[in-house]
C-alpha positions in Angstrom: -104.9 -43.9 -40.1 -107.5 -41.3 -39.6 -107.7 -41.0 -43.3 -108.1 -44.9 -43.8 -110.6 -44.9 -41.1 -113.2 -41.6 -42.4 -113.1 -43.3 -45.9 -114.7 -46.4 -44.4 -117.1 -45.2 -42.1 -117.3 -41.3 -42.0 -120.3 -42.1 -38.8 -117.1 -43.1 -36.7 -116.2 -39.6 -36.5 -119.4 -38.6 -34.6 -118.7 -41.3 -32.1 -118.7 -40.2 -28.8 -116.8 -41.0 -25.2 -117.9 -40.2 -21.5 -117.1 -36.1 -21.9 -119.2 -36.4 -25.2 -115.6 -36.0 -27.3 -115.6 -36.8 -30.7 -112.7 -38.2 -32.7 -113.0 -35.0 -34.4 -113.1 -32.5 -31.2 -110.0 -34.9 -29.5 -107.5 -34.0 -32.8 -108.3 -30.6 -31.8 -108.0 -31.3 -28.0 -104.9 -32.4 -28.4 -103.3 -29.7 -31.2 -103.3 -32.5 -34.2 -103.8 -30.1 -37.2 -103.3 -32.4 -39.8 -105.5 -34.9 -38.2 -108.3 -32.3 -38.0 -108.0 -31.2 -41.3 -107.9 -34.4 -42.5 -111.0 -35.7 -40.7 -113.1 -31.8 -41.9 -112.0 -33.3 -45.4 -114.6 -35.7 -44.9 -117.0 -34.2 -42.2 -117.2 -30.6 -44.1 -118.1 -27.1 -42.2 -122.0 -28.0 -41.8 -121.7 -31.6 -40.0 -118.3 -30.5 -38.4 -120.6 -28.1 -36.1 -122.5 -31.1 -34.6 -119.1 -33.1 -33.8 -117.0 -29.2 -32.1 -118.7 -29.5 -28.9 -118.6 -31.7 -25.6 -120.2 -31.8 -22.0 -119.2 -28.8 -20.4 -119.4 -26.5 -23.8 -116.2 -26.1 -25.0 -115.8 -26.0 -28.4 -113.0 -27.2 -30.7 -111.7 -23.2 -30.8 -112.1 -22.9 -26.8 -109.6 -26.2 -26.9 -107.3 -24.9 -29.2 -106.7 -21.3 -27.6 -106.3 -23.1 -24.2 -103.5 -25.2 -25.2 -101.9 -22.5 -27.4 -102.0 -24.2 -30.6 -102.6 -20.8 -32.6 -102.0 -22.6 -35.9 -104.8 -24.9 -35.3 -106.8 -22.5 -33.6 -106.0 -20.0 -36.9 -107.4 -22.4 -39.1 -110.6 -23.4 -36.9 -111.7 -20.0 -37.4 -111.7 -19.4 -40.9 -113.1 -23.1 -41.1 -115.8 -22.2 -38.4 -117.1 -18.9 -38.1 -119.7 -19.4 -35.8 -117.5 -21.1 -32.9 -115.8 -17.2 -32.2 -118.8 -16.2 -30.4 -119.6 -20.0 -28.9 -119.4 -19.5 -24.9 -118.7 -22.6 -23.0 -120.7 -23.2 -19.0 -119.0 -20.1 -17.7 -119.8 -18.3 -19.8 -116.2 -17.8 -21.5 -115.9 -17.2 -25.5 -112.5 -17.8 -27.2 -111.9 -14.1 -26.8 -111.9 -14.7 -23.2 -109.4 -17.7 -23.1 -107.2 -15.7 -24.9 -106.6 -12.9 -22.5 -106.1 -15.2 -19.8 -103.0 -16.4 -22.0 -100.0 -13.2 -21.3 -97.2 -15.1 -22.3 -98.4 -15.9 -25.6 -98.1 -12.3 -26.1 -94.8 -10.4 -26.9 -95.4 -7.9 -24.3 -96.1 -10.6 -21.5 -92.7 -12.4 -22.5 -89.5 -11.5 -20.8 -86.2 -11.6 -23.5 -83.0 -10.3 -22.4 -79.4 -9.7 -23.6 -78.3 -10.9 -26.7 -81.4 -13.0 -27.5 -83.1 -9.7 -28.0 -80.7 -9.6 -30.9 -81.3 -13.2 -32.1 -85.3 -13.2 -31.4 -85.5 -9.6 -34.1 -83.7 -11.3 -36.4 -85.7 -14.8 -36.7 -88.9 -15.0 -39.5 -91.8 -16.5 -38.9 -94.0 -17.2 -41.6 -97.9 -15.7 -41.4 -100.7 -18.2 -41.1 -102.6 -19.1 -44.2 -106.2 -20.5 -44.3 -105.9 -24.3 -45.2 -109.2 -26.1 -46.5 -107.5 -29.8 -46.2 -104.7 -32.2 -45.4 -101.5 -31.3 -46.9 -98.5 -33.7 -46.0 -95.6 -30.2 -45.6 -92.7 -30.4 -48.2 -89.9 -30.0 -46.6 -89.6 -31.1 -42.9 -89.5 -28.0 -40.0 -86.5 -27.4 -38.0 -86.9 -29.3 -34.8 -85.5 -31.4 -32.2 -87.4 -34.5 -31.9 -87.5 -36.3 -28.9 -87.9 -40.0 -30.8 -84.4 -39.3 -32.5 -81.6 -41.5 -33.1 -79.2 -39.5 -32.3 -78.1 -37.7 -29.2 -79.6 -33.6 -28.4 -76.2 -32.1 -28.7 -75.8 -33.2 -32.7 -78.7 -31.0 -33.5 -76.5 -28.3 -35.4 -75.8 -31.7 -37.8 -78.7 -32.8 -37.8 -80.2 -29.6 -39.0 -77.3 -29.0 -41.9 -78.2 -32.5 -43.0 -82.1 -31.6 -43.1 -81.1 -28.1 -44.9 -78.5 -29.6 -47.7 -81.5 -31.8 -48.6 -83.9 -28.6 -48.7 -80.9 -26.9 -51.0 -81.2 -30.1 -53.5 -85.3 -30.4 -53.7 -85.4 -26.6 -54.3 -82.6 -26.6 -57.4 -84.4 -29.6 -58.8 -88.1 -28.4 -58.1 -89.9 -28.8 -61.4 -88.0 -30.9 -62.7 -88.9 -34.8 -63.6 -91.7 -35.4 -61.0 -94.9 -33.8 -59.9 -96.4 -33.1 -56.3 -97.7 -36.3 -56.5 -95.2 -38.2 -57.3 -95.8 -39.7 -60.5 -94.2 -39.9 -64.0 -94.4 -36.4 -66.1 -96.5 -36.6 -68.7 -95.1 -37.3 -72.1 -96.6 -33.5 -73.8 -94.4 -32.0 -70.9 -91.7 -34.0 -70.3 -89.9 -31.7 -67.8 -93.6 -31.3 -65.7 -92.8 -27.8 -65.8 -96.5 -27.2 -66.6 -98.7 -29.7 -64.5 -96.3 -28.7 -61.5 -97.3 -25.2 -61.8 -100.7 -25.9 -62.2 -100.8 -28.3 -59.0 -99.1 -25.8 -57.4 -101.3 -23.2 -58.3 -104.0 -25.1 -57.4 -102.9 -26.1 -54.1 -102.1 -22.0 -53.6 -106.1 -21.1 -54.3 -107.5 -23.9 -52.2 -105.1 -22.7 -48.9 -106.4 -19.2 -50.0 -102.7 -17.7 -50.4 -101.7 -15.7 -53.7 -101.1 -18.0 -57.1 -97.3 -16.7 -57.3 -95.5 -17.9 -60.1 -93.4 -21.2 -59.4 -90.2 -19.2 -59.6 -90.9 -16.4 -57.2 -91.9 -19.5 -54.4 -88.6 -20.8 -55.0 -87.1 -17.4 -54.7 -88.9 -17.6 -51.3 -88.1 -20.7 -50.1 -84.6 -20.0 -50.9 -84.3 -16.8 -48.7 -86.1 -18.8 -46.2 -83.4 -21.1 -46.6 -80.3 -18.8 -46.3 -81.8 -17.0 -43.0 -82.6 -20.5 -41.2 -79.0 -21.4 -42.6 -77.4 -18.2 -40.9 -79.6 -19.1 -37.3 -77.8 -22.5 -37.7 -74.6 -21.1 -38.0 -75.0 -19.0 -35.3 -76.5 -21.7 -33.0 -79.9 -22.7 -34.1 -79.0 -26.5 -33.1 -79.3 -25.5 -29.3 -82.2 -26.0 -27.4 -82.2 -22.5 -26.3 -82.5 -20.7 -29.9 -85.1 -23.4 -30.8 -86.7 -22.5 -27.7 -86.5 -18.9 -28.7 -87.7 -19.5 -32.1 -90.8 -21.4 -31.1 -91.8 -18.6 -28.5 -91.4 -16.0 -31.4 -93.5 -18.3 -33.2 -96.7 -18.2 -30.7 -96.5 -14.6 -30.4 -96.4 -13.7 -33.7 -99.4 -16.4 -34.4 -101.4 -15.3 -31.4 -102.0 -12.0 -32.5 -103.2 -13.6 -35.9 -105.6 -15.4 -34.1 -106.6 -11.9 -31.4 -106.9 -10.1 -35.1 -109.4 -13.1 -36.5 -111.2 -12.9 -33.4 -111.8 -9.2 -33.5 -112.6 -9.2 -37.0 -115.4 -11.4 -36.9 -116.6 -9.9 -33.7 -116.6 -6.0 -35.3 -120.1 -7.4 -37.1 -122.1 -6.8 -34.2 -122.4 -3.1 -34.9 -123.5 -0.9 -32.2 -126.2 2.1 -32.3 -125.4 5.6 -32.5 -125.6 6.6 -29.2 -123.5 3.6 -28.4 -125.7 2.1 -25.7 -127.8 -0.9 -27.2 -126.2 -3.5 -29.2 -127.8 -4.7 -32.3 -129.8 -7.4 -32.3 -128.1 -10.4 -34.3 -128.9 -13.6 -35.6 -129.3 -17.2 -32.9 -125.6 -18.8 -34.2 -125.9 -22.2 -35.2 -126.9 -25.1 -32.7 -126.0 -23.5 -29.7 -128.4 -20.7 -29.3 -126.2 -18.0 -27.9 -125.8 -14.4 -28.7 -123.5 -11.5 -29.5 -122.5 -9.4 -26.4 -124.8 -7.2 -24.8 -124.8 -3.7 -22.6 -125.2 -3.0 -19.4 -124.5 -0.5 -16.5 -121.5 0.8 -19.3 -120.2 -2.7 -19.7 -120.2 -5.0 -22.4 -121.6 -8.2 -21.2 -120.8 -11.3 -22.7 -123.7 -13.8 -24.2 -125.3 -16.2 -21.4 -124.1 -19.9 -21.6 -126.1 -22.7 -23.3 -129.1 -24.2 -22.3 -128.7 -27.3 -20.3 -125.2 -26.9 -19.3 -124.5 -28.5 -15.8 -122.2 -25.8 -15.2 -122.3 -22.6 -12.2 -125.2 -20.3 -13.3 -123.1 -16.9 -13.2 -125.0 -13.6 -13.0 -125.0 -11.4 -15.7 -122.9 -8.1 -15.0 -120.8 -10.1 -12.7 -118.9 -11.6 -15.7 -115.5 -10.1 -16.9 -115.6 -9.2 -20.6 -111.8 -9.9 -22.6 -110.4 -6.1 -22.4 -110.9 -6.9 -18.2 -109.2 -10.0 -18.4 -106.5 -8.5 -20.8 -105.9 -5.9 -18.4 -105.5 -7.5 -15.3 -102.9 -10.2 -16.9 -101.6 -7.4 -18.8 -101.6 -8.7 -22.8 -101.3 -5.4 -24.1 -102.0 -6.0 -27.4 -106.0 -6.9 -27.0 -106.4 -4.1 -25.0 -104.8 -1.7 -27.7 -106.8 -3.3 -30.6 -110.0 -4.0 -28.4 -110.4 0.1 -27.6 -109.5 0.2 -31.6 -112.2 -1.3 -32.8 -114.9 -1.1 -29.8 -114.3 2.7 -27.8 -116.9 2.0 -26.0 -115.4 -1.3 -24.3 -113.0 1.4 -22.1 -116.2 1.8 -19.9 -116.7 -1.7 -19.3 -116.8 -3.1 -15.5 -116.7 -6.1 -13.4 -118.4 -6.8 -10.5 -116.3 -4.7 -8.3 -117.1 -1.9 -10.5 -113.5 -2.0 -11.6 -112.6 -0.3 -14.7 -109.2 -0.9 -17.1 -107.7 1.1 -15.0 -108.1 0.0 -11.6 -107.7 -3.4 -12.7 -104.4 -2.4 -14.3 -102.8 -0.7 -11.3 -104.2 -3.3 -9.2 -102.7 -5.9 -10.6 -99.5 -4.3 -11.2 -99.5 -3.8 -14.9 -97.4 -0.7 -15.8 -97.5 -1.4 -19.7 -101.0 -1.6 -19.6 -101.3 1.7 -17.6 -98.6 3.0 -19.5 -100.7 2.4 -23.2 -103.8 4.2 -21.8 -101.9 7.1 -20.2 -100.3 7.2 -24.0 -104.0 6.8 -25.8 -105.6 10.0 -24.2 -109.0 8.3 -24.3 -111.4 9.9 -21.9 -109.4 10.4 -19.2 -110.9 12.6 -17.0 -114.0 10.5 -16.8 -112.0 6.5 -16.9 -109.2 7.6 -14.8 -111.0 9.3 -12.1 -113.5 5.8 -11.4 -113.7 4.5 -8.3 -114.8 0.9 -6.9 -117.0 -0.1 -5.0 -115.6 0.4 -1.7 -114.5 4.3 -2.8 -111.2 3.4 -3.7 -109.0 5.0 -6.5 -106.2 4.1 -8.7 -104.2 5.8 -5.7 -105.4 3.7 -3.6 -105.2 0.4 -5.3 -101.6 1.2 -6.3 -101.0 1.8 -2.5 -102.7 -1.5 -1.2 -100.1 -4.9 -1.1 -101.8 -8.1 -1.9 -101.0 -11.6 -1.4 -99.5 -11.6 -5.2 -95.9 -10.4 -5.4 -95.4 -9.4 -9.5 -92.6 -7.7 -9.2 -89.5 -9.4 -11.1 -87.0 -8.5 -8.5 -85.4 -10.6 -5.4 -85.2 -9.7 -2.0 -88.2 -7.9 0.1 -86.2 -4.7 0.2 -86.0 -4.3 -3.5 -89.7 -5.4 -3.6 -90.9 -2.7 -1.0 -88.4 -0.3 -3.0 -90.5 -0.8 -6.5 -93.5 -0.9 -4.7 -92.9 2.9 -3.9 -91.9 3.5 -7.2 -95.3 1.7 -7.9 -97.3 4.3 -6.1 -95.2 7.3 -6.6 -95.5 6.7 -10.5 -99.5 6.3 -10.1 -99.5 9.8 -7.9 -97.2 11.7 -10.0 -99.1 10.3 -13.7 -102.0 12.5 -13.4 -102.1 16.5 -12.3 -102.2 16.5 -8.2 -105.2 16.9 -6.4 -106.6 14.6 -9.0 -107.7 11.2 -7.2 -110.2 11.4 -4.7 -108.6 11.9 -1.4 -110.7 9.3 0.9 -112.6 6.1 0.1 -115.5 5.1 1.9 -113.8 3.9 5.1 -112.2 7.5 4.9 -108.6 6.6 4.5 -106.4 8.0 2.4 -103.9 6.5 0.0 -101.1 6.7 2.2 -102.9 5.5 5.1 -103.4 2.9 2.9 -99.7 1.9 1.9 -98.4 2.2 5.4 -101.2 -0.3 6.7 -100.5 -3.0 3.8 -96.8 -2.4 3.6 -96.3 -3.2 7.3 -95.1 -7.0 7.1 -92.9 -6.1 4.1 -91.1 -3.0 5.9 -90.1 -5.5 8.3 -88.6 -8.5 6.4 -87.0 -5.8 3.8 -85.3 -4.1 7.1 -83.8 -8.0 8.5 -83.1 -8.5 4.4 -80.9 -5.3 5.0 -79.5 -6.1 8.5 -78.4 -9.7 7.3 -76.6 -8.6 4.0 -75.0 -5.5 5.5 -73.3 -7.6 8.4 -72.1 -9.7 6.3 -70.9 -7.7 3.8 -69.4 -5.3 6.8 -67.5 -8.4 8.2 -65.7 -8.9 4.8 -65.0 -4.8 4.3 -63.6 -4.8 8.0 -61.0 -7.6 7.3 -59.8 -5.7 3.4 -59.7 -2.5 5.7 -57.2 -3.6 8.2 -55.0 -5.8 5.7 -55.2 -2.6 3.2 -54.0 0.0 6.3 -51.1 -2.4 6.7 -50.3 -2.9 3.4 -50.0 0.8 2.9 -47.6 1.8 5.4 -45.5 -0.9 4.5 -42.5 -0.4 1.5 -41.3 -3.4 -0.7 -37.7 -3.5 -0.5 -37.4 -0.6 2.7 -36.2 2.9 2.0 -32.5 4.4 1.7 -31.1 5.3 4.9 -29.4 8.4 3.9 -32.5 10.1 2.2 -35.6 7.8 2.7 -36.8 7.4 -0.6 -38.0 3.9 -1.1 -35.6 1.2 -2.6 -37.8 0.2 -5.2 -39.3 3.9 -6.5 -38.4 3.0 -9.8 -40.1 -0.2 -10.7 -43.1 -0.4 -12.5 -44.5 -2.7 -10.1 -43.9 -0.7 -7.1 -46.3 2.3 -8.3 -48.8 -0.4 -9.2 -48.6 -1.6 -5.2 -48.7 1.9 -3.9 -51.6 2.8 -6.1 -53.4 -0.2 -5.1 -53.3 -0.4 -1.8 -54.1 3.2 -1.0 -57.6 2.8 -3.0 -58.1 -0.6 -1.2 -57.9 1.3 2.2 -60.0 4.1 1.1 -62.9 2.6 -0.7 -63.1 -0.3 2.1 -63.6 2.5 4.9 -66.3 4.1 2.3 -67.8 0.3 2.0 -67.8 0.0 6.0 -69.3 3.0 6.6 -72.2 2.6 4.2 -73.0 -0.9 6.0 -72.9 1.3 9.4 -75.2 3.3 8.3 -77.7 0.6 7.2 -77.4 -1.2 10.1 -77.9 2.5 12.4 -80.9 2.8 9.8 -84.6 3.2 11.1 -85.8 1.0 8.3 -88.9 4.0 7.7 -90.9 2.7 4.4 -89.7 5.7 2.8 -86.2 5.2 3.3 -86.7 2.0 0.8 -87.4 4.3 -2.2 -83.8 6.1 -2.5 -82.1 6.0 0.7 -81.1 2.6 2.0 -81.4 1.4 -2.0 -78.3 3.9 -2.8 -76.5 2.5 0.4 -76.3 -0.8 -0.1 -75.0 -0.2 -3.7 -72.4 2.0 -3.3 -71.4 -0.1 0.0 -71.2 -2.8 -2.8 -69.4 -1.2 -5.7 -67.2 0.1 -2.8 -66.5 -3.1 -1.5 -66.1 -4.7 -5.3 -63.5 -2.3 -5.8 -61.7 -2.6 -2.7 -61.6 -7.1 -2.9 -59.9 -6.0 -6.8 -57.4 -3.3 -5.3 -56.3 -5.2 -2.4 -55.4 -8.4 -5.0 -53.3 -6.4 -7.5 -51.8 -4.7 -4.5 -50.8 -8.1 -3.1 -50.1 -9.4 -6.3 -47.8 -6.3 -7.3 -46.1 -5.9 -3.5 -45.3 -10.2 -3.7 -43.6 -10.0 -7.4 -40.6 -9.1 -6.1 -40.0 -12.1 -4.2 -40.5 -14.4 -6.9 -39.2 -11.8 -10.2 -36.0 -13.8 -10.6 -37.0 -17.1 -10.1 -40.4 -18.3 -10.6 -41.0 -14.8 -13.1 -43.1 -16.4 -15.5 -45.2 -19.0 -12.6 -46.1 -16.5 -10.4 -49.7 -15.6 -12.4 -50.9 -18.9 -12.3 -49.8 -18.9 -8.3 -51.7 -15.6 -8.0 -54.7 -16.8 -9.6 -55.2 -19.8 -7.5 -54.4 -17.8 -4.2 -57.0 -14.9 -5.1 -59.9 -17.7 -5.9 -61.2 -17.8 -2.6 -61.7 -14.1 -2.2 -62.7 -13.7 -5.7 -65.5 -16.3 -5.4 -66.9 -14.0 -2.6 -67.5 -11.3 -5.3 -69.0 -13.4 -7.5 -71.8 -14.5 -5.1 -72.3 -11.0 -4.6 -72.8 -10.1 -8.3 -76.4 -11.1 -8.9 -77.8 -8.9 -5.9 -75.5 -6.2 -7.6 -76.9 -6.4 -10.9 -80.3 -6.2 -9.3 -79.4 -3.3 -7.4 -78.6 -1.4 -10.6 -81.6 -2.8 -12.5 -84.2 -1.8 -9.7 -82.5 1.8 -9.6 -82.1 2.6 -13.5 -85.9 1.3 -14.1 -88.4 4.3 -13.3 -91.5 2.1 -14.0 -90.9 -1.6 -12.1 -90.9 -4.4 -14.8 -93.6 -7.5 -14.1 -92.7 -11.2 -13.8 -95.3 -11.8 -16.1 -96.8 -14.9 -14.7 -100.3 -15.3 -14.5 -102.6 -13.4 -12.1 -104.4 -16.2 -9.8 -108.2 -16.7 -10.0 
């Protein structure tokens, strides 16, 4: 339709709504690639610039980056240049957008277990320019939500989409061109005019003009590892999922690279302090970025925007933004190609640093402890207000990052926090006292207050009722293990049963029921007798409750096989072959116990084994 509707009129697509949003700019808007390219196949480069921008200054690029549409957003910038460096009323460039966007990014994505597995072995194809409208040859891999059949035939769905791939790529050459018609009587096989459309076709998207045979080759391999994925469970939602995800990270770093490389021609002088002048960009008047107080400062906004007049020096530049929401990939390739960004500060005077401990980013912190750049001189900043990277990792905002549940576990990686800040540089080498002349610690106590408390009732709940339970398997275990199957021979007291397999099970059993449900009792004692001090959440009460745990998991297991064992006796002779089924069902309430228990286990272990806390990686508020 939009192709019908351009060859008519091509002034319909400068027609404008209320924003000032033109056909053009809302198939960008909206992530419709094809429609864009289609309408820039009539519009061209040079009057496409005077249909990318609405009311409030975003541009086409700005639109694309903010709805993730990398693909789009590749292809906008090889199509126009000029937009990378386009600010919108706040002053934000692409750049900008981009940083505020952490999950796009591998390193701001969370992927465990066996997905891990899955997600290394899935390909994703690289982004290649494209110069027009290109209906795709062979459909993608998808579930549509228009189907006409139900979500849970995918796998089907997708065999029946891949067996017709299979046929199109043993017959390609063969009888009909790309565009369908008859093959021309010279070459009646269209060998030739296929691989000269498709050679064609190659140049215009800028890729390489491979012969015909070695894209087959590709496509087929393409083929077999999309075929494998579906044997292995591409049809659910959850690979697809997984696939799509893999997708955006890969493309967004396509896009950060693009971004960077056509902001590296802004060269700076020798002594690193005065940008080069550069050239007004096309018909919206603004400028490369410029320095000041050590900080590169993005270009002012247009003219005659309607939008907040921000200062300049109080804007973040992209390796701030990256920072605080932790995309560690633009800050790694930003201090690649631009050393001199690793000074840059905000209004706080808040450097990559600070803004990285502040926010809780250890990857970031991690990567510039790793890159040795300056350090003496970056690391040893200070806000403001006096305050160190000691003192910002000791100070508890209203944003919780950490990916853990439960305010003990939170206050235990907030230490780990602070004591992995403290012991990454040499001691004695923060500034001991900020302006207010409190020290770091002074600092953690004061903020950590409120947490202390609900971590210490978090404690007191989960150990009394976890005590309750251990009580009840130490009194049934005592009693279990003074009493003998079968009784004992009168004459010399050795039990009746001595010799059954069974019976050394039951004595086994119940005498490591009693003993690890005492050591499971006394480790909820001794959390209950606690005085909840903050630094008894680092190691102390952490290493309680998990051994009370793994003490009381093993004690709910021992006391079952020991009733289990003690009871098949009774039933041996007669019901020898139903008794598992009536063990099963009798241990389900007990075992269901365990089982609600598990997740706070596992995140017991997981807080402990993990030196450096992991992030949630959701996005840090404005």
């Amino acid at each position: 339709m939009c192709h019908f509707i351009a060859s008519r009129d091509t002034k319909l697509m400068g027609r404008r709504n209320h924003d000032s949003e033109t056909p053009f700019f809302l198939a960008a808007l909206h992530g419709r690639k094809d429609a864009f390219l289609c309408l820039h196949s009539f519009c061209g480069s040079d009057q496409g610039y005077s249909f990318c921008r609405r009311n409030d200054g975003e541009t086409i690029l700005h639109c694309a980056i903010a709805g993730e549409y990398f693909e789009l957003a590749f292809q906008i910038i090889h199509l126009y240049e000029d937009l990378v460096s386009c600010v919108n009323e706040q002053g934000l460039s692409p750049l900008h957008l981009l940083a505020t966007k952490p999950s796009a990014f591998k390193t701001g994505s969370s992927i465990r277990g066996y997905y891990k597995i899955i997600y290394h072995f899935i390909i994703i194809d690289k982004l290649e320019p494209r110069t027009h409208y290109r209906q795709p040859l062979f459909p993608e891999l998808k579930y549509s939500e228009n189907a006409k059949y139900p979500e849970n035939y995918q796998s089907c769905a997708n065999f029946g989409w891949l067996i017709g791939r299979a046929f199109q790529l043993l017959v390609l050459g063969r009888g009909k061109n790309d565009g369908g018609q008859q093959a021309d009587a010279e070459d009646p096989d269209g060998k030739h005019s296929e691989q000269k459309a498709l050679h064609q076709r190659q140049r215009a998207e800028g890729r390489p003009a491979f012969p015909a045979i070695y894209v087959t080759c590709f496509d087929a391999i393409k083929f077999m590892s999309k075929a494998m994925l579906i044997i292995f469970g591409l049809g659910s939602m959850e690979i697809v999922k997984l696939q799509n995800r893999k997708q955006k990270h890969v493309w967004s770093v396509q896009v950060l690279d693009e971004l960077l490389k056509r902001t590296s021609r802004h060269e700076y002088e020798d002594n690193g302090q005065n940008p080069a002048d550069a050239q007004l960009l096309k018909d919206d008047g603004t400028k490369p970025y410029s320095l000041m107080d050590g900080a590169l400062i993005p270009p002012p906004p247009a003219e005659g925007g309607n939008g907040q007049d921000t200062e300049t020096g109080k804007r973040e530049t992209p390796i701030l933004i990256a920072a605080k929401n932790g995309v560690v990939e633009m800050v790694y390739k930003i201090l690649q190609l631009f050393p001199v960004a690793v000074h840059d500060m905000n209004s706080d005077k808040k450097n990559v640093v600070l803004l990285a401990v502040e926010n809780r980013q250890p990857y970031v912190y991690r990567l510039l402890l790793d890159m040795k750049i300056m350090r003496d001189s970056i690391f040893r900043k200070v806000d403001k207000d006096g305050n160190t990277a000691l003192h910002l990792a000791a100070r508890l905002g209203e944003y919780r990052p950490w990916l853990i549940p439960g305010a003990a576990l939170q206050m235990q990686w907030e230490i780990k926090w602070y004591e992995y800040v403290k012991k990454s540089m040499p001691q004695h080498f923060f500034a001991r006292v900020n302006k207010e002349g409190r020290i770091p610690k002074d600092v953690f106590t004061e903020t950590h207050q409120e947490l202390v408390k609900s971590g210490g009732q978090w404690l007191t709940n989960t150990s009394q009722s976890c005590s309750v339970v251990a009580a009840l398997i130490a009194t049934v275990a005592f009693a279990t293990s003074t009493t003998v199957p079968g009784g004992v021979k009168q004459d010399i007291g050795t039990p009746t049963l001595e010799n059954e397999p069974a019976f050394d099970c039951f004595a086994i059993s119940s005498l490591v029921a009693l003993c690890f449900s005492v050591t499971s009792l006394v480790m909820f004692l001794a959390i209950l007798t606690s005085r909840y001090q903050e630094k008894d959440f680092g190691t102390s009460l952490p290493s309680k409750l998990l051994l009370g745990l793994t003490s009381l998991f093993v004690s709910i297991a021992s006391i079952l096989i020991s009733f289990c064992s003690g009871h098949f006796f009774v039933l041996k002779d007669k019901l020898k072959f139903a008794a598992f089924p009536v063990y099963a069902v009798t241990c389900l309430p007990v075992t269901l116990f365990a089982i609600a228990q598990f997740p706070l286990y596992f995140d017991l272990i997981w807080a402990t084994i993990h030196k450096v806390p992991q992030r949630s990686y959701r996005a840090i508020p404005s």
